[in-house]
C-alpha positions in Angstrom: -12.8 -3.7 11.5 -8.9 -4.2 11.0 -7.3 -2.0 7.8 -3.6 -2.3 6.2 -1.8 -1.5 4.1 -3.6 1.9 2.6 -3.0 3.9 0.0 -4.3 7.1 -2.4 -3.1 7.6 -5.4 -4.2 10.1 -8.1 -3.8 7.8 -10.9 -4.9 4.0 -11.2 -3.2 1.7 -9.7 -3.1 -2.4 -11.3 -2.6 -5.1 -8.9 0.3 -6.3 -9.5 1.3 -10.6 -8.7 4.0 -13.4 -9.4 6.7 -12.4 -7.1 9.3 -14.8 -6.5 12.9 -15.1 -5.5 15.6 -17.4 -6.1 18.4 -18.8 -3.9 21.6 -16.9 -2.5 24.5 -15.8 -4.9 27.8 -14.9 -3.4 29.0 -11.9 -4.4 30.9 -10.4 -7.1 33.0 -7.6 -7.7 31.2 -7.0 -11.4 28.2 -6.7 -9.2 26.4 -3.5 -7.6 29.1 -3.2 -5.1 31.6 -5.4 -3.7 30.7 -4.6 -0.4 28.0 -6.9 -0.1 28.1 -9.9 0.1 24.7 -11.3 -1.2 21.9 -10.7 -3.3 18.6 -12.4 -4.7 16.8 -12.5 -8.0 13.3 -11.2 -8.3 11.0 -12.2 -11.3 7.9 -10.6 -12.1 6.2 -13.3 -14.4 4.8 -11.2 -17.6 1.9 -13.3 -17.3 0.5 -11.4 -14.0 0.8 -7.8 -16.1 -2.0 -6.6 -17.6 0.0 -3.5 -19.3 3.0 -2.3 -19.5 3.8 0.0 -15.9 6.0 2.8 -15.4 7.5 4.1 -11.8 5.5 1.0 -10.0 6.0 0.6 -6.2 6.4 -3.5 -5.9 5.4 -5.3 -2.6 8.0 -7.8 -1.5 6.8 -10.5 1.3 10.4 -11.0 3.1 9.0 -13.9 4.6 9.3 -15.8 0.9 13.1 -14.5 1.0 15.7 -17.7 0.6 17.5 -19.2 3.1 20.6 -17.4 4.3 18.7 -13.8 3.8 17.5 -13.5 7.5 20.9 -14.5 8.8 22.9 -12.4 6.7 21.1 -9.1 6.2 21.5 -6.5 9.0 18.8 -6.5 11.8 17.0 -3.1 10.6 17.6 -3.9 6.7 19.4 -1.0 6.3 22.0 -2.8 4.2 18.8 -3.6 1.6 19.6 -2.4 -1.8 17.9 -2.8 -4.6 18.9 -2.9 -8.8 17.5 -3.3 -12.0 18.0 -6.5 -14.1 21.3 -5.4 -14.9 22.7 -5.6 -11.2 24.1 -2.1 -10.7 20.9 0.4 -11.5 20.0 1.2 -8.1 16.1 2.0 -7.3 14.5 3.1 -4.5 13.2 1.2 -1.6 10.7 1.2 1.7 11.8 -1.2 4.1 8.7 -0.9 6.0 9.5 -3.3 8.6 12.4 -6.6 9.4 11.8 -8.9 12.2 15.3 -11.0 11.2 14.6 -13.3 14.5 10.7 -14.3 13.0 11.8 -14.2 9.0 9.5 -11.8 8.1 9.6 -8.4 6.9 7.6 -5.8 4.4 9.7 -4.5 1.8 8.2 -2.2 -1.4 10.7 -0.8 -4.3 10.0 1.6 -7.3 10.2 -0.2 -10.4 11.3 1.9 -12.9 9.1 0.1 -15.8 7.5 -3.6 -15.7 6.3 -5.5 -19.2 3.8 -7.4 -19.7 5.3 -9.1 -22.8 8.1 -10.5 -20.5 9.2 -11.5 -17.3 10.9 -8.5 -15.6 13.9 -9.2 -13.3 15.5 -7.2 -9.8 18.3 -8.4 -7.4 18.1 -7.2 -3.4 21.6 -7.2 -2.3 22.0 -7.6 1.3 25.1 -8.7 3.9 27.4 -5.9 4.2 27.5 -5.0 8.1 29.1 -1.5 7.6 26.0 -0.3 5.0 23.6 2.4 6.6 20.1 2.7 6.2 18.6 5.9 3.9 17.2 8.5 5.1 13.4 9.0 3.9 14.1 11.7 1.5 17.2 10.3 0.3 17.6 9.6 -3.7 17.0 5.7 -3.0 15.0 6.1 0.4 11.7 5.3 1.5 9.6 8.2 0.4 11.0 8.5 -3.8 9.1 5.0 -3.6 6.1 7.0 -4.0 5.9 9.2 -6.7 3.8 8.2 -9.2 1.5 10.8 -8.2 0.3 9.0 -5.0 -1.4 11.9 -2.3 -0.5 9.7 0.6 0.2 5.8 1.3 0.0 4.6 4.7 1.3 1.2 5.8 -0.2 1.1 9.3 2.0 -0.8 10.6 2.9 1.6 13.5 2.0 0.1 17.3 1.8 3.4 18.6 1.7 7.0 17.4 0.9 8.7 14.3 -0.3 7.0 10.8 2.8 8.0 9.0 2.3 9.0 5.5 5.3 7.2 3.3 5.2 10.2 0.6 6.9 12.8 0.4 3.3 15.1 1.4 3.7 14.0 5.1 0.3 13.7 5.2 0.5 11.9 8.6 -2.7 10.9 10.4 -3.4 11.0 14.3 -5.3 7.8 15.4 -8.4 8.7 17.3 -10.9 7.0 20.3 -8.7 4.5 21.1 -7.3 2.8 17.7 -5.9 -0.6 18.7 -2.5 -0.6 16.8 0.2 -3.3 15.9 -2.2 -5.8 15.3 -1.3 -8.9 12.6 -2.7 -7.8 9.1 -2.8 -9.0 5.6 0.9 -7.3 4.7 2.6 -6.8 7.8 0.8 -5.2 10.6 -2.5 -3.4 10.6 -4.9 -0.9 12.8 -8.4 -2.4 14.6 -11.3 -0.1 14.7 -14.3 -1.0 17.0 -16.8 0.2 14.2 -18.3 2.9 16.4 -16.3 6.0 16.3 -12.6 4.8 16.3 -10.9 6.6 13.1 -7.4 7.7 12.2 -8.3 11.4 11.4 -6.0 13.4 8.6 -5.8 17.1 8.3 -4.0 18.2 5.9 -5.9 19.3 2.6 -2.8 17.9 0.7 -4.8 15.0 0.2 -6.8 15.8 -2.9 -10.1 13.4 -4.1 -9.8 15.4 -7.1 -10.2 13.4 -10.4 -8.8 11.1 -12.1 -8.3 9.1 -8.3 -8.0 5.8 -7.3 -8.3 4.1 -3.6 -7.1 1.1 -2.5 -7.2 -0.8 0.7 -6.6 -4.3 2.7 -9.8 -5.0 5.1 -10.7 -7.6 7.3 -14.6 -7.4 8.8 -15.8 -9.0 11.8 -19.5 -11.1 10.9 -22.2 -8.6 12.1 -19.3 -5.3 12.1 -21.7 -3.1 10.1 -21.3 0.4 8.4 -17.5 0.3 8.6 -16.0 3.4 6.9 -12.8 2.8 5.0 -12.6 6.2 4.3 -14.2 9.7 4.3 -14.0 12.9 3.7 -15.8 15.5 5.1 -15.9 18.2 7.7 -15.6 17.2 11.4 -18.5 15.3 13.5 -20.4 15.6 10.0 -21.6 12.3 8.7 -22.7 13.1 5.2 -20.4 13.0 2.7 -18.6 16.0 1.6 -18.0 15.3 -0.6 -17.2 11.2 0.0 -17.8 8.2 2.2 -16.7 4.8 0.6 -18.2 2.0 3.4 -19.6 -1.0 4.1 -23.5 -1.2 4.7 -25.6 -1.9 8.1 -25.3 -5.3 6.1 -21.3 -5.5 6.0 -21.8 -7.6 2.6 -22.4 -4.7 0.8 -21.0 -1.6 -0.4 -22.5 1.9 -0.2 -20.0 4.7 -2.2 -22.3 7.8 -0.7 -21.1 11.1 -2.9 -22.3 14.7 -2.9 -23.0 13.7 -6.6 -25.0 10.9 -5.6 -24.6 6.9 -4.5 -22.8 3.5 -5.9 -24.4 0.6 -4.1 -23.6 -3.2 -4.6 -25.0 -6.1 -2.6 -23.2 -9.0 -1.3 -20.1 -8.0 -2.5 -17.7 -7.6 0.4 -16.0 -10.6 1.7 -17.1 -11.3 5.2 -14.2 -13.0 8.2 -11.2 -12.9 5.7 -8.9 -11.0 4.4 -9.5 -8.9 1.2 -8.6 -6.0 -1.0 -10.7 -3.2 -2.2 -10.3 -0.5 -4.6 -12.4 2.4 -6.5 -11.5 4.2 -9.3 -12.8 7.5 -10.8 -11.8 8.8 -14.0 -11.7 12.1 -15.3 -15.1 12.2 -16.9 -16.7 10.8 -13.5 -17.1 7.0 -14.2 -16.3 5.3 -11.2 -15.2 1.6 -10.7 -15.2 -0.4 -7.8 -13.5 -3.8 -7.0 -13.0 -6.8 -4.8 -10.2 -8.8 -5.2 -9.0 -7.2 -8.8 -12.8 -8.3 -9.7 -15.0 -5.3 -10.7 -18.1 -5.2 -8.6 -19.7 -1.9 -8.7 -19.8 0.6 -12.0 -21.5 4.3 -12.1 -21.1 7.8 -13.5 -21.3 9.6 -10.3 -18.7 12.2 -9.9 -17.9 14.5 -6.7 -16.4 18.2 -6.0 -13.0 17.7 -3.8 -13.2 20.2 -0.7 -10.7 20.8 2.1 -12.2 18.8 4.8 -10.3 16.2 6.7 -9.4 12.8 5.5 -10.9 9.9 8.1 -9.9 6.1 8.4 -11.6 4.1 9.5 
C-alpha cells in the first residue's frame, strides 16, 4: 500500500478545488516588496467552496506554475512568498518540496479566509536571489500553516528518516520494518508499505482521537493488497483497536472502521489500482462520516474513548 500526503486535524476539514494561476507580472515597487522581481495570481473559483473557511491550508501543484516560475525562483524556494488579494498581506507558507530542474514542486499556504460567494485571489512572489528561506517556527514559516487545530500533518515525502510532523506538536514518526520511502505519490512523494507489518509508528500522546476529529488521507492499493491499515491506535504488537483502526478489509474494496465502541463497515467502496482520497469524520455527539473522493460512503453513531497509545501508519 503507498500513502501521502496525511493529515489529523481536530476539526473538519472540506476539500478544497479550482486552483489556478496566471502568467508572470514584472514587478512593482507598489507591490509586496521591490525586491522581487515576480509574482503569480492564484484564484480560488467560489464555485469549488462549499462554505465560507477560515485559517485554511491551500495545496498548490508547482508543476501548474507559469512559465518563467521555474527559472526565476531560487532552487530551494526560499524566496516563495505569499500575500493576500491585496498584494502586501503576507501569509504563511510550507514549501514542502522544489525540484526547479523537473518543474515540479509541493507548495501549501494558510489562507486567512476563502468565500464561497466569490472567487478568492493570492499572488506568490518569487525571483529575488538574496531572499532566505523561514525557519519552521517563524511568523510566515512552514509550521503556522497549521494551526487550525490540526494534531499532526505529515507530508511523507521524506526518502529517508523520520515522518516529520509539519505542526508545531512535532509529533514526528519513525518508519518501521523496512518502509520504502521517496516513492512517486498523488501530491509529491509518498511512503510504500508491503501490507504485512511495515508501519510508520508515532509515540507521542500529543496526537489526540478525541472528538470532534477528522482524518484524511491519499492511498493507492495494489489489486489483492488486503487489510491495509491507514491508521491505528493502540498499544504496541496489540491488534484490536484501542481504541481505533480505520482499514481496508481482507477484500481491499471495502472499509472496516473497527472501534472500542463498536464497527463502521462499507462494501465496495475503496477504489482499487489508482489513486484516491479518504477521509472520516466524528463529531462531538459520536456520528461518524466516512468518504471517498469528497463522496460519503459510510455513516454510523459509533463513538470511541481517546487513550495514550501510539499512533501507527500504515
Amino acid at each position: 500500500m503507498k500513502t501521502a500526503l496525511y493529515t489529523i486535524a481536530i476539526l473538519s476539514v472540506t476539500a478544497l478545488a479550482g486552483v489556478w494561476t496566471l502568467n508572470n507580472v514584472q514587478a512593482q515597487a507598489s507591490w509586496y516588496d521591490s525586491s522581487w522581481n515576480y509574482r503569480q495570481k492564484i484564484t480560488i473559483a467560489s464555485s469549488q467552496v462549499d462554505s465560507n473557511l477560515t485559517d485554511f491550508p491551500v495545496y498548490v501543484d508547482l508543476a501548474t506554475m507559469s512559465s518563467g516560475f521555474f527559472s526565476n525562483v531560487q532552487s530551494d524556494g526560499g524566496d516563495i512568498r505569499i500575500t493576500q488579494s491585496d498584494g502586501t498581506t503576507e501569509v504563511a507558507r510550507d514549501v514542502v518540496s522544489i525540484d526547479t530542474a523537473s518543474s515540479t514542486g509541493e507548495l501549501h499556504f494558510k489562507a486567512s479566509s476563502v468565500s464561497s460567494t466569490s472567487d478568492t485571489e493570492f499572488y506568490v512572489y518569487y525571483g529575488n536571489s538574496g531572499a532566505s528561506n523561514y525557519t519552521e517556527t517563524a511568523t510566515y514559516g512552514a509550521e503556522n500553516v497549521w494551526t487550525n487545530s490540526q494534531a499532526g500533518v505529515w507530508h511523507l515525502g521524506e526518502e529517508t528518516g523520520d515522518a516529520i510532523d509539519s505542526t508545531s506538536n512535532n509529533n514526528d514518526g519513525t518508519p518501521k520494518n523496512s518502509v520504502t520511502q521517496g516513492v512517486s505519490g498523488q501530491v509529491g512523494q509518498a511512503y510504500e508499505f508491503d501490507g504485512d507489518d511495515d508501519h510508520v509508528k508515532i509515540d507521542s500522546g500529543s496526537v489526540s482521537l478525541s472528538q470532534p476529529v477528522s482524518m484524511s488521507i491519499w492511498v493507492f492499493q495494489d489489486a489483492g493488497s488486503g487489510f491495509n491499515t491507514y491508521l491505528a491506535k493502540n498499544a504496541d504488537g496489540d491488534n484490536i483497536p484501542d481504541p481505533v483502526d480505520i482499514r481496508s478489509g481482507s477484500d481491499e474494496s471495502n472499509l472496516e472502521i473497527k472501534t472500542d465502541g463498536g464497527d463502521i463497515e462499507a462494501n465496495n467502496v475503496l477504489p482499487v489500482n489508482e489513486w484516491f482520497h479518504f477521509a472520516v469524520t466524528w463529531e462531538s455527539d459520536g456520528s461518524a462520516k466516512a468518504y471517498v473522493n469528497s463522496t460519503v460512503v459510510a455513516t454510523s453513531a459509533t463513538s470511541f474513548s481517546d487513550k495514550v497509545n501510539p499512533v501507527w501508519i500504515g
